[in-house]
Each structure stands twice: as C-alpha cells, then as structure tokens.
C-alpha positions as CSV (number, residue, x, y, z in Angstrom):
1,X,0.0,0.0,0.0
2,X,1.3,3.5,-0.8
3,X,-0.1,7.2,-0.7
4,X,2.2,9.1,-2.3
5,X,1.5,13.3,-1.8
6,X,3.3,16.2,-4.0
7,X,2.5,19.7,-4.5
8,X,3.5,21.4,-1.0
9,X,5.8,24.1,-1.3
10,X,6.7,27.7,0.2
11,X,3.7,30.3,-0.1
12,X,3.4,34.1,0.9
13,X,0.0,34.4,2.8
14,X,-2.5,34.9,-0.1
15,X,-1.3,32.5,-2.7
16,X,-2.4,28.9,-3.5
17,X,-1.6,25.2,-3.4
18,X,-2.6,21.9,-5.0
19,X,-1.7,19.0,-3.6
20,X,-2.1,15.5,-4.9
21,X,-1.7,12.0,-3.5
22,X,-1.7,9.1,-5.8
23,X,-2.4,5.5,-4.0
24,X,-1.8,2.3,-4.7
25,X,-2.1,-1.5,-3.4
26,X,-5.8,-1.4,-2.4
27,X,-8.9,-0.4,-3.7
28,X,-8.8,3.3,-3.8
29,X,-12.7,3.7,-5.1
30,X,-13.5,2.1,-2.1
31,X,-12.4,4.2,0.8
32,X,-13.8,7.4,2.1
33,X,-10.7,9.8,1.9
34,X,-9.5,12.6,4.0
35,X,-6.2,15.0,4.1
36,X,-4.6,16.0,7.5
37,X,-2.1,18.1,8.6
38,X,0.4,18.5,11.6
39,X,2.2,21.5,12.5
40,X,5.4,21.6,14.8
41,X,5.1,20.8,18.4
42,X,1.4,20.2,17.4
43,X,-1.0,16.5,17.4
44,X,-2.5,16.0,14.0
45,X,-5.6,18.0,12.4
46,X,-8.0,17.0,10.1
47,X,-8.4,19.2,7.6
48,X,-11.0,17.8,5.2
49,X,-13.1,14.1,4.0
50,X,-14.3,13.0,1.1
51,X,-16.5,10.1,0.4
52,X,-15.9,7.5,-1.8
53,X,-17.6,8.4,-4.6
54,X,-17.0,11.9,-4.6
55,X,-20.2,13.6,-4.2
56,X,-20.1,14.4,0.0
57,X,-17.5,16.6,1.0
58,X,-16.2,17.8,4.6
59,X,-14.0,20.7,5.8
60,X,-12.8,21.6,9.1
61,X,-14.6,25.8,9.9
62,X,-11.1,27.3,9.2
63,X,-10.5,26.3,5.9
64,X,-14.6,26.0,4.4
65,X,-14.4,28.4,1.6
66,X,-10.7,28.0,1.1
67,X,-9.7,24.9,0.2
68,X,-11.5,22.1,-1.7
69,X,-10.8,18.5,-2.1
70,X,-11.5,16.3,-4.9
71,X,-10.9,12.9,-5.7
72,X,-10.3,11.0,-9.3
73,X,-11.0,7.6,-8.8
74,X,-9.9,6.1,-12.1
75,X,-6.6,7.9,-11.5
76,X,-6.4,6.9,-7.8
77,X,-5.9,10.5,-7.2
78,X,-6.8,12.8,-4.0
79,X,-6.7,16.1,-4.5
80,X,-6.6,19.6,-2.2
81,X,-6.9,22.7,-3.7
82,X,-5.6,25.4,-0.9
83,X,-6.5,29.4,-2.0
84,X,-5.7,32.1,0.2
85,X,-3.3,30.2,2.4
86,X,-2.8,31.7,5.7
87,X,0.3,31.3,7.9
88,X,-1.8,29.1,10.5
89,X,-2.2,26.4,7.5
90,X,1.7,25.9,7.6
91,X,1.9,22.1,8.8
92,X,3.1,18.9,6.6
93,X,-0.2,17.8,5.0
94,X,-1.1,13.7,4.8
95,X,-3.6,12.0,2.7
96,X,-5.3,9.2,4.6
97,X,-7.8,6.6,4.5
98,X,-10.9,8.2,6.9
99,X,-12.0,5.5,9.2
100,X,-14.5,8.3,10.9
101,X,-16.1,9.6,7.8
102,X,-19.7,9.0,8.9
103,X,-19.0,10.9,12.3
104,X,-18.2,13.8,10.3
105,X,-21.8,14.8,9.3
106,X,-22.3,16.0,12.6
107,X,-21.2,19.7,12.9
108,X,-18.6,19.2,15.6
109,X,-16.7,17.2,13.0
110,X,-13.6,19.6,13.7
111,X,-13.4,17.5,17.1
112,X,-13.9,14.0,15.4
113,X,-10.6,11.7,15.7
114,X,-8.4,11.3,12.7
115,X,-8.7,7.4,12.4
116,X,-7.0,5.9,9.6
117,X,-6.4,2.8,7.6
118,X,-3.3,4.4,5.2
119,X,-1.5,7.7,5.4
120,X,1.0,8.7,3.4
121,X,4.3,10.1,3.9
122,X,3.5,13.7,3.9
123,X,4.5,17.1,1.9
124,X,5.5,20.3,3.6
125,X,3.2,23.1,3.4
126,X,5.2,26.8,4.4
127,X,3.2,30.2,4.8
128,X,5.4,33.1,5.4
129,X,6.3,36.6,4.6
C-alpha cells in the first residue's frame, strides 16, 4: 500500500496550493478519503473528508471556503486545492484513509478523531512573509 502526496511548497500568505496524492495496493474507489495536517510541536488535524464516490465533501470551519478536495477515482488521485493560504495552514499535510467519515456529518466534526487505515508520507506546506 502506498499514498504518495506532491504539490507542498513555500507560499506568501495569499497565494495557492494543490496537492495530490496518488495510492496504490488497495482499492482506492473504495475508501472514504480525508487529508490532514500537523504543525510543529502540534497533534494531527483534520483538515477535510471526502466520500468515496466523490459527491459528500467535509472541511474543518477554518479552511470552508478556502480549500477544496477532490478525488479522481480512475486515476487513484486525492486532491486539495488550498486558496488564500494563511500562515496558521503551515503544517506537513497527509492524505489518509478516513476511518471516521460518517462521524463527520455532525457539525462538531472539527473534534472527530483522525482514524485511519493508510496515510501517506506527507508534503511540507510553508506560509510566510
């Protein structure tokens, strides 16, 4: 099994992202998705779900209306569109299976535990003046 992330980078507040993670070695179509992050001396954060089909989408308060995620199931793909970054987004970002995607219709999904299957290895997300 592998989830492989790209696209992180250094960023002035403002500017955009993309990150991708391509898997492999299990049934990618089949697992609700999510991306998290971590930031130093910090636990890990969700950040945002996405079912397995595509259609139901989740975002943690500080980032609805900035970022989107995406998925592209016949390229095993998971994306995450980040627009008008902010230096509190700075963290390394994972893609990860979502173990606790049903909790997550409930509006205190911010507090739901990041429970995964897979993660992947991570790419560096930087915010700064």
């Amino acid at each position: 099994v592998q989830l492989v992330e790209s696209g992180g980078g250094s960023v002035r507040p403002g500017e955009s992202l993309k990150l991708s993670c391509v898997a492999s070695g299990f049934t990618f179509s089949g697992f609700d998705m999510s991306w998290v992050r971590q930031a130093p001396g910090k636990g890990l954060e969700w950040v945002s779900s996405i079912n397995n089909g595509g259609w139901i989408k989740y975002y943690r308060n500080s980032v609805k209306g900035r970022f989107a995620i995406s998925r592209d199931n016949f390229k095993n793909t998971l994306y995450l569109q980040m627009n008008n970054l902010d230096t509190e987004d700075a963290a390394v970002y994972y893609c990860a299976t979502d173990s606790n995607f049903s909790d997550r219709s409930d509006r205190k999904r911010d507090y739901v535990p990041t429970d995964f299957l897979y993660r992947g290895q991570g790419t560096q997300v930087t915010v700064s003046s």
